[in-house]
C-alpha positions as CSV (number, residue, x, y, z in Angstrom):
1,X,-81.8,184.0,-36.3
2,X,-80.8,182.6,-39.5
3,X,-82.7,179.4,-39.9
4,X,-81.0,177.6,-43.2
5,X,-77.8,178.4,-45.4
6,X,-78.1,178.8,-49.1
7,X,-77.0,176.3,-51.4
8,X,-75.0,176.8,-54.2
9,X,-74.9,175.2,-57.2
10,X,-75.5,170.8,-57.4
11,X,-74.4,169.5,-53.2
12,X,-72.3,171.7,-51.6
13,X,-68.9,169.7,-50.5
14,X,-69.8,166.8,-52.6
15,X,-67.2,166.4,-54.9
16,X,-64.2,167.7,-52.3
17,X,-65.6,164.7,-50.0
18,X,-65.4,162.5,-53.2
19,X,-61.9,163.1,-53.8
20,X,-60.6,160.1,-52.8
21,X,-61.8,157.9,-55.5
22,X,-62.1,160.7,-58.1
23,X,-59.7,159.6,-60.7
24,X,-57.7,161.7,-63.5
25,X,-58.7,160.2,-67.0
26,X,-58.0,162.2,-70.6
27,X,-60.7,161.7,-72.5
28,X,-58.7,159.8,-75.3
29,X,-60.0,157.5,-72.5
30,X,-63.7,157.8,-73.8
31,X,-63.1,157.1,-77.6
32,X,-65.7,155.8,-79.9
33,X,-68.4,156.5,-77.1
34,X,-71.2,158.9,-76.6
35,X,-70.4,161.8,-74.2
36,X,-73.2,163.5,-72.6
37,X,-72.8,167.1,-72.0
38,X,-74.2,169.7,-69.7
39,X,-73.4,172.6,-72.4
40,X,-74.9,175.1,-69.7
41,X,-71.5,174.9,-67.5
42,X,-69.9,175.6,-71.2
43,X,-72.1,178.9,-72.0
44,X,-71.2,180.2,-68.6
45,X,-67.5,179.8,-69.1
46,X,-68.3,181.2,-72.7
47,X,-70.5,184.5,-71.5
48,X,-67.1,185.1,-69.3
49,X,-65.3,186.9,-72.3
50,X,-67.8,188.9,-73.9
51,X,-70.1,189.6,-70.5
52,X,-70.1,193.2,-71.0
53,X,-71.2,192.7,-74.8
54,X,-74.2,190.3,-73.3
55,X,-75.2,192.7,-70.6
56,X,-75.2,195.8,-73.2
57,X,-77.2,193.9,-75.5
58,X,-74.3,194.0,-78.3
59,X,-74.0,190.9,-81.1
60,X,-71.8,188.6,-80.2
61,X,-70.9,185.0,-80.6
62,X,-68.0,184.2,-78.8
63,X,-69.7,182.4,-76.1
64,X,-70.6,179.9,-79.2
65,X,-67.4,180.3,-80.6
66,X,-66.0,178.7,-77.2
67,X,-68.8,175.9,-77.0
68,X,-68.0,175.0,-80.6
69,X,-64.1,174.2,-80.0
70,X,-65.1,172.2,-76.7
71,X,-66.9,169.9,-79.1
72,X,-63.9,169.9,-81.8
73,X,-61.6,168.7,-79.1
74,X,-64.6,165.7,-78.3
75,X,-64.5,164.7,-81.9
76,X,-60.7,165.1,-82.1
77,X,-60.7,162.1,-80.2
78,X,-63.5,160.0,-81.9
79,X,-65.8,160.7,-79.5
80,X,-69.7,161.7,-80.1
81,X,-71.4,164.0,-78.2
82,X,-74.7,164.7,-77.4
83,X,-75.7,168.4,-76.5
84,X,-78.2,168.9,-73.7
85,X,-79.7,172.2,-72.7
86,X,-81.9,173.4,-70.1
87,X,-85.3,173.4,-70.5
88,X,-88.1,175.4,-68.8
89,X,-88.1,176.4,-64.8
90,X,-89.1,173.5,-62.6
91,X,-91.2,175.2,-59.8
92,X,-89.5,173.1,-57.1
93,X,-86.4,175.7,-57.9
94,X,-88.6,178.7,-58.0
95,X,-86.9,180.3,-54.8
96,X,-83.2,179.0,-56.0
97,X,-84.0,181.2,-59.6
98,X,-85.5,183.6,-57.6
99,X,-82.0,184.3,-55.7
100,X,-80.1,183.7,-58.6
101,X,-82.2,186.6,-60.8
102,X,-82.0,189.0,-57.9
103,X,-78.6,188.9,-57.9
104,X,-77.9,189.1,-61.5
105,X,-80.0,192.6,-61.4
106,X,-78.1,194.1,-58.4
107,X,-75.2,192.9,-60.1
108,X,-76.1,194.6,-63.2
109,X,-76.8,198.0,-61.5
110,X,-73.5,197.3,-60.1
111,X,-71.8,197.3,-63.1
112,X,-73.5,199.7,-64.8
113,X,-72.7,202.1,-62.2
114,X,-68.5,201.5,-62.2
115,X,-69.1,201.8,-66.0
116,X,-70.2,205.1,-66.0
117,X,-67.5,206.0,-63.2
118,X,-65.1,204.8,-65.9
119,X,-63.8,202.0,-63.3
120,X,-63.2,199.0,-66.1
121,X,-61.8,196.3,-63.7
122,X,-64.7,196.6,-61.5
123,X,-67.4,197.1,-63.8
124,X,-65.8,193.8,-65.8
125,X,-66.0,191.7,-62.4
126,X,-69.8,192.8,-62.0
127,X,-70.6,191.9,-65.8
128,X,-69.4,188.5,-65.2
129,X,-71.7,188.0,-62.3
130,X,-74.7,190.1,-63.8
131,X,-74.9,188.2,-67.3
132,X,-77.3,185.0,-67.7
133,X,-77.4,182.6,-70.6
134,X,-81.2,183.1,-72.3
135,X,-82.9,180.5,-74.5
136,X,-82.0,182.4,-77.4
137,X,-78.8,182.5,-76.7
138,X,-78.9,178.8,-76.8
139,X,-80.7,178.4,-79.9
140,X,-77.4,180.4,-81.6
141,X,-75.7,177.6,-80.5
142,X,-78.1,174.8,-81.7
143,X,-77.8,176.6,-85.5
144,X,-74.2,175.7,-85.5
145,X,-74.5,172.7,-84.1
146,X,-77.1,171.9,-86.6
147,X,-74.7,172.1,-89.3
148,X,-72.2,170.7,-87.9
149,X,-74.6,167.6,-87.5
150,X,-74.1,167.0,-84.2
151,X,-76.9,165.6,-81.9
152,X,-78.7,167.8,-79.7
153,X,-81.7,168.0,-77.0
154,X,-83.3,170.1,-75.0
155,X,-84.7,169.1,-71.4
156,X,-88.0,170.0,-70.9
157,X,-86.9,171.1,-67.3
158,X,-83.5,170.3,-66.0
159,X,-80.8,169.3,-68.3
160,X,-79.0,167.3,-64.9
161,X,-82.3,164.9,-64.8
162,X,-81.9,164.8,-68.3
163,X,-78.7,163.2,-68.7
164,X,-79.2,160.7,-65.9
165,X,-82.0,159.6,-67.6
166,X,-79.6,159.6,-71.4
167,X,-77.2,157.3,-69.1
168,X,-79.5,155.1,-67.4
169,X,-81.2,154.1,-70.6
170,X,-77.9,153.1,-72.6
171,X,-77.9,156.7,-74.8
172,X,-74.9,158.2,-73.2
173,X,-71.6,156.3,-71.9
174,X,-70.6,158.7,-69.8
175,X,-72.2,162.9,-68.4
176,X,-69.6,165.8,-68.8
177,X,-70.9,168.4,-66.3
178,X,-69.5,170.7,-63.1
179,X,-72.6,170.4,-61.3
180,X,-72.8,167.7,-58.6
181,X,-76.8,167.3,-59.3
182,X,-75.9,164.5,-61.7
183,X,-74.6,162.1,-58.4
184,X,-78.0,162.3,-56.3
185,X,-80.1,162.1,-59.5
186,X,-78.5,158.6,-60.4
187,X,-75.5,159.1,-62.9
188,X,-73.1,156.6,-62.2
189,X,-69.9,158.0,-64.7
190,X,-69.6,161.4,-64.4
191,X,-66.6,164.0,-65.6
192,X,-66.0,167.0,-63.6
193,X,-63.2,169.7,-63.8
194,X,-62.5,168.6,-68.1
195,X,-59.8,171.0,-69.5
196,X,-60.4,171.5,-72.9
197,X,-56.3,172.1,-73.6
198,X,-55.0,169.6,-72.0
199,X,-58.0,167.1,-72.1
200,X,-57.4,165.6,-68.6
201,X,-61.0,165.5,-66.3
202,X,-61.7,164.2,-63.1
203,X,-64.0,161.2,-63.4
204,X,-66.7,159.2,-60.5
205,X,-68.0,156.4,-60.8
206,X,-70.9,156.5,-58.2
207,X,-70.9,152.8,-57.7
208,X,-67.3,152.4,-57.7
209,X,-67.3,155.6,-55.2
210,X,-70.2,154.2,-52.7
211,X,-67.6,150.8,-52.4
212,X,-64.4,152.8,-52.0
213,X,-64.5,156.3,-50.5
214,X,-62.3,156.3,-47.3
215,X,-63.7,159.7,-46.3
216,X,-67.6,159.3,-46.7
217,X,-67.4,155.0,-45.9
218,X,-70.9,154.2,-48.2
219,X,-70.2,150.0,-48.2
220,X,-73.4,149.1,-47.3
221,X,-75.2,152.2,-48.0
222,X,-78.6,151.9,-50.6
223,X,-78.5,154.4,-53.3
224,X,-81.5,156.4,-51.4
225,X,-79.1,157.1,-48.0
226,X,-76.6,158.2,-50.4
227,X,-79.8,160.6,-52.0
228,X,-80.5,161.1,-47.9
229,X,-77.4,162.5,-47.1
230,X,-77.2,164.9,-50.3
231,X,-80.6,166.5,-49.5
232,X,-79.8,167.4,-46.0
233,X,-76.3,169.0,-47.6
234,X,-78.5,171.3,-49.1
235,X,-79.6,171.1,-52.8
236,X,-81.2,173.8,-55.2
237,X,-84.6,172.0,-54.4
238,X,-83.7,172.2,-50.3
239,X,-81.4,174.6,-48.7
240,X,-79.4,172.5,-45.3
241,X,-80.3,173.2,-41.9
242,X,-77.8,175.2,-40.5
243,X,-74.4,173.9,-39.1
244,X,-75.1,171.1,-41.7
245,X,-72.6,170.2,-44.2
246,X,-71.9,167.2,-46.2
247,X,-69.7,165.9,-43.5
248,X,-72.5,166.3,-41.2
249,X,-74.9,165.0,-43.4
250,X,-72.8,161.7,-43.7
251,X,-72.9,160.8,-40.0
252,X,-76.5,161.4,-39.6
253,X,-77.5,159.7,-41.8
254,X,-74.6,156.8,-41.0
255,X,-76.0,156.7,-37.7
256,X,-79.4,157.1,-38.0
257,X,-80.3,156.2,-41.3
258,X,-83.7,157.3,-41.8
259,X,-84.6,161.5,-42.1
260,X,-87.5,161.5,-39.5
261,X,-84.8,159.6,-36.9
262,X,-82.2,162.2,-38.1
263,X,-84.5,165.4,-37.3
264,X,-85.2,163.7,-34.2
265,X,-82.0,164.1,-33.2
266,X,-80.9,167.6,-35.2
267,X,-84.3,168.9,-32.4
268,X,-82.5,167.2,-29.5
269,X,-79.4,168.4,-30.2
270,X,-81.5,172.5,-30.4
271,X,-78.8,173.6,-32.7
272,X,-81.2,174.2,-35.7
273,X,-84.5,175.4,-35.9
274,X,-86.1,173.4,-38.7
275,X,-89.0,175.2,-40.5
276,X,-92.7,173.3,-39.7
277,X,-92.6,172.5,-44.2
278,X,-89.0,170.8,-43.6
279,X,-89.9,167.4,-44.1
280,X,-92.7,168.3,-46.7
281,X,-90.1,169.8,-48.6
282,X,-87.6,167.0,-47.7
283,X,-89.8,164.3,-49.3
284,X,-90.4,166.9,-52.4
285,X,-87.2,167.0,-53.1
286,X,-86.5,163.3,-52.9
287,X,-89.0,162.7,-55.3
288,X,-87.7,165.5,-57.5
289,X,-84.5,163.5,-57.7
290,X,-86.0,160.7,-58.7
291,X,-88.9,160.7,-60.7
292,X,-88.2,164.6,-62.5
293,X,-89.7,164.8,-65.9
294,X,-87.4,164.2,-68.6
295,X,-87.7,164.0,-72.7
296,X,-87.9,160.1,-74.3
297,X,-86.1,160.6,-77.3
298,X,-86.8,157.7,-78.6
299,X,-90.7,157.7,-78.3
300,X,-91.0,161.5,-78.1
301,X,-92.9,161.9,-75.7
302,X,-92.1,163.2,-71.5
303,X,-91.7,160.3,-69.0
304,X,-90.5,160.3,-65.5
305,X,-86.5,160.0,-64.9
306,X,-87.8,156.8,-62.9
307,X,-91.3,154.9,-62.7
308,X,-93.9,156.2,-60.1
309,X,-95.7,154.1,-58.1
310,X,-99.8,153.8,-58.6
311,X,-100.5,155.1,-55.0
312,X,-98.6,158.3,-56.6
313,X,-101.3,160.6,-58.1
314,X,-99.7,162.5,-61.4
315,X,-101.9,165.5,-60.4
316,X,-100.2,166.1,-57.7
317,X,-97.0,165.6,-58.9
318,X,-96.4,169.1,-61.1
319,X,-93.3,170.1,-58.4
320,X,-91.9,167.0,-61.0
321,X,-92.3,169.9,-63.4
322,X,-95.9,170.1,-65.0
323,X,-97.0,168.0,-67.9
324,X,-96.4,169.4,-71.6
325,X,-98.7,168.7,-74.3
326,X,-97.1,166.2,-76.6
327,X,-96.5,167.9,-79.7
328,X,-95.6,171.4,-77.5
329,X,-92.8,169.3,-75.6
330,X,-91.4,167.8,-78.9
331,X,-91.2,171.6,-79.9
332,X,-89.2,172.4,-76.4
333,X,-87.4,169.7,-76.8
334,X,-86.2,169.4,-80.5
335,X,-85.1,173.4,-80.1
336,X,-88.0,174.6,-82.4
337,X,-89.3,176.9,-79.9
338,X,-88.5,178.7,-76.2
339,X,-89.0,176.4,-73.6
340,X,-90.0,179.0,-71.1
341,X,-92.4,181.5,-73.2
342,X,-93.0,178.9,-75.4
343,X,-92.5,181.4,-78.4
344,X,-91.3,180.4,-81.9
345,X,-87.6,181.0,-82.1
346,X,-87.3,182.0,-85.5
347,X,-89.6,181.0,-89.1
348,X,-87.8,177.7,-90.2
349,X,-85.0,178.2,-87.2
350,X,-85.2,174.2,-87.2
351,X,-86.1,173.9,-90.7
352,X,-82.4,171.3,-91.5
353,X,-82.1,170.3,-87.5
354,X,-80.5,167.2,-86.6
355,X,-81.7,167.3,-83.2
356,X,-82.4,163.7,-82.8
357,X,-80.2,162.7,-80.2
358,X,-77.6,159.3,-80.6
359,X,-78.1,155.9,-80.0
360,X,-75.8,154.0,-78.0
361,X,-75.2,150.3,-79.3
362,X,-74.8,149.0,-75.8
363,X,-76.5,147.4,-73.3
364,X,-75.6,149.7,-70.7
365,X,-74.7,153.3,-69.6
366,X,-71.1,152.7,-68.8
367,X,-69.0,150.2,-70.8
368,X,-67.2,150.6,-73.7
369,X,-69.4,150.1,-77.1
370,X,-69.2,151.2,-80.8
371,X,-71.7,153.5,-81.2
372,X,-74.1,154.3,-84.3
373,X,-75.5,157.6,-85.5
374,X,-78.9,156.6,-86.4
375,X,-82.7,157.9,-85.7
376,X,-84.4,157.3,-82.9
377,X,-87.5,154.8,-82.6
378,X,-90.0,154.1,-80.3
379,X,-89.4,150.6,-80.9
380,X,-86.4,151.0,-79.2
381,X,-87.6,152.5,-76.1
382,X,-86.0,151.3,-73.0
383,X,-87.7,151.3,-69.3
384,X,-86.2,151.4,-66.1
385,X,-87.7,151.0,-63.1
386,X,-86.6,152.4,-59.5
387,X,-86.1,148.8,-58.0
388,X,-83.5,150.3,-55.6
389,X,-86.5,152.7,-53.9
390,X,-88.0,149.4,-52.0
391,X,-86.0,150.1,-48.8
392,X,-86.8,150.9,-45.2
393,X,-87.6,154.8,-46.0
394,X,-91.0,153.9,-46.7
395,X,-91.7,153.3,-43.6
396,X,-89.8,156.2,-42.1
397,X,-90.9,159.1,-44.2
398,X,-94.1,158.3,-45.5
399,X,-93.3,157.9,-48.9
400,X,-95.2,154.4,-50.6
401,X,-93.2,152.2,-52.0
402,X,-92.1,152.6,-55.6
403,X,-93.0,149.5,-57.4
404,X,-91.9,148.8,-61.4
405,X,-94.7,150.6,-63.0
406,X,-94.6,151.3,-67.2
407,X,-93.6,155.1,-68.0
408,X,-96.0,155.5,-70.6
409,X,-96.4,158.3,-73.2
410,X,-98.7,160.8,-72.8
């Protein structure tokens, strides 16, 4: 009996349940402002046209060639943006990347096989679904980017907890991304669905959405039931119980509001089985969301995405993503070497980098500000604190309360 349903990629349903309050805005709209972008949903729309190239291990650069006129149209409209790449694998989606590769390889075979056949259409659809974008691929990207001078970073785990971290401390204005992840991790402006020819996207605004949605009613929801009911959607950190969906998700957790009362009743109702780890997992993945490692730009140095409580111990905490030595995750991070092997790219493959990401003149992540390309200091540094985690789940699912605490360097 099948016990859970895999998850695809970011919540599934999310954004379809969001659609309500999603608005249509052309990015004309997001002038003079710094855009944050997930350049990993771009490099998978890139690898489309040349997957069999990829896959055959033949030189090509047309999956750059597409990134690089997604960022002409951004600066075609005075905007700035700021490149962010995935960084190394986060063991809390070890089973999720585990899925993924095996059915890259069976895709490959796949392919392989109608190619020798001589069946083109075929062998072309398995190609698209075998190839993968590799750090080196990435760093290709980064050397044009580099000089075109524009600004660049690369997570030291997952580019989604990097962004929400850009946003929340004033860097970015605004995260252009498909992947839902960017919601539960705390992005409140998000793009989805951007056309690069016509330059219309769809835009939420997570608060404006938790106030407004007709279909999922969040009025006097807290940020965490709104992480709650994401989770138990199923997440890449968390596949969902079966038979639940993000409608499902919503009225469990509008009813009974905390996840222990919520299992309580998913057992009574013996539709599900829910694995003995569930709740384990559950709470790992909450705290995934919102205290994931991410890169301080400014300081250079790794931080959490939000402050950890002292009753937390960091040892314990390497599902987060494990630390990096200092001057390693400046490495990762600037593009000077592979975030996963931790190899040397190239000799002087960063040698005239600008990777230094920009700095927002604002006092916030989502109004409208001039913005200043200048270097990043530590004197700068912002902190935020997860204020919003001091709600009733600490009593419910045995996680301590997250207090203000200083996210200092290592």
């Amino acid at each position: 009996m099948c016990v859970c349903q895999a998850s695809n990629m970011g919540i599934p349903g999310l954004l379809l349940a969001l659609k309500d309050i999603t608005k249509k805005k052309h990015i004309r709209e997001y002038a003079d402002m710094t855009v944050g972008v997930d350049v990993s949903c771009w490099l998978h729309k890139g690898v489309y046209s040349c997957s069999e190239k990829l896959c055959k291990g033949e030189p090509t650069t047309q999956y750059v060639d597409y990134c690089i006129k997604c960022i002409r149209a951004l600066q075609m409209h005075h905007i700035t943006p700021l490149i962010v790449f995935d960084g190394g694998l986060l063991p809390a989606k070890e089973a999720t990347e585990s899925e993924r590769r095996e059915k890259r390889s069976t895709a490959l075979k796949q392919a392989l096989e109608y190619d020798r056949k001589g069946d083109k259409t075929m062998a072309r659809q398995h190609f698209v679904r075998a190839v993968d974008v590799t750090p080196w691929m990435c760093r290709k990207l980064m050397d044009r980017l580099d000089k075109m001078a524009v600004s660049y970073v690369v997570a030291p785990y997952e580019a989604d907890a990097q962004l929400a971290y850009l946003f929340r401390t004033g860097q970015v204005d605004v995260v252009m991304t498909e992947d839902s992840d960017l919601l539960p991790y705390g992005c409140e402006k998000v793009m989805y669905k951007w056309d690069k020819d016509s330059g219309m996207g769809d835009e939420i605004d997570l608060r404006h959405a938790m106030l407004n949605s007709r279909k999922l009613n969040m009025q006097n929801w807290t940020r965490d039931q709104f992480l709650v009911m994401c989770i138990f959607a199923g997440c890449d950190y968390l596949s969902s119980l079966k038979g639940v969906a993000i409608t499902k998700a919503y009225h469990l957790v509008n009813k009974y509001k905390t996840p222990r009362r919520i299992l309580r009743q998913i057992r009574f109702e013996a539709k599900s089985i829910i694995p003995a780890e569930y709740l384990a997992n559950f709470e790992s993945a909450m705290l995934t969301f919102r205290h994931a490692r991410v890169w301080d730009p400014r300081a250079e140095c790794l931080v959490y995405l939000t402050d950890i409580a002292k009753e937390l111990d960091p040892e314990k905490l390497d599902f987060l993503g494990p630390t990096i030595p200092r001057d390693i995750a400046r490495k990762v991070c600037q593009g000077v070497i592979d975030p996963i092997t931790r190899a040397p790219f190239a000799p002087g493959a960063c040698a005239n980098a600008k990777c230094a990401p920009t700095l927002c003149e604002s006092t916030g992540g989502g109004g409208s500000s001039k913005h200043k390309r200048i270097q990043m200091h530590s004197s700068s540094r912002q902190h935020y604190s997860s204020c919003e985690a001091r709600n009733m789940f600490h009593d419910d699912i045995s996680l301590p309360i997250y207090k203000a605490e200083t996210n200092d360097c290592a």
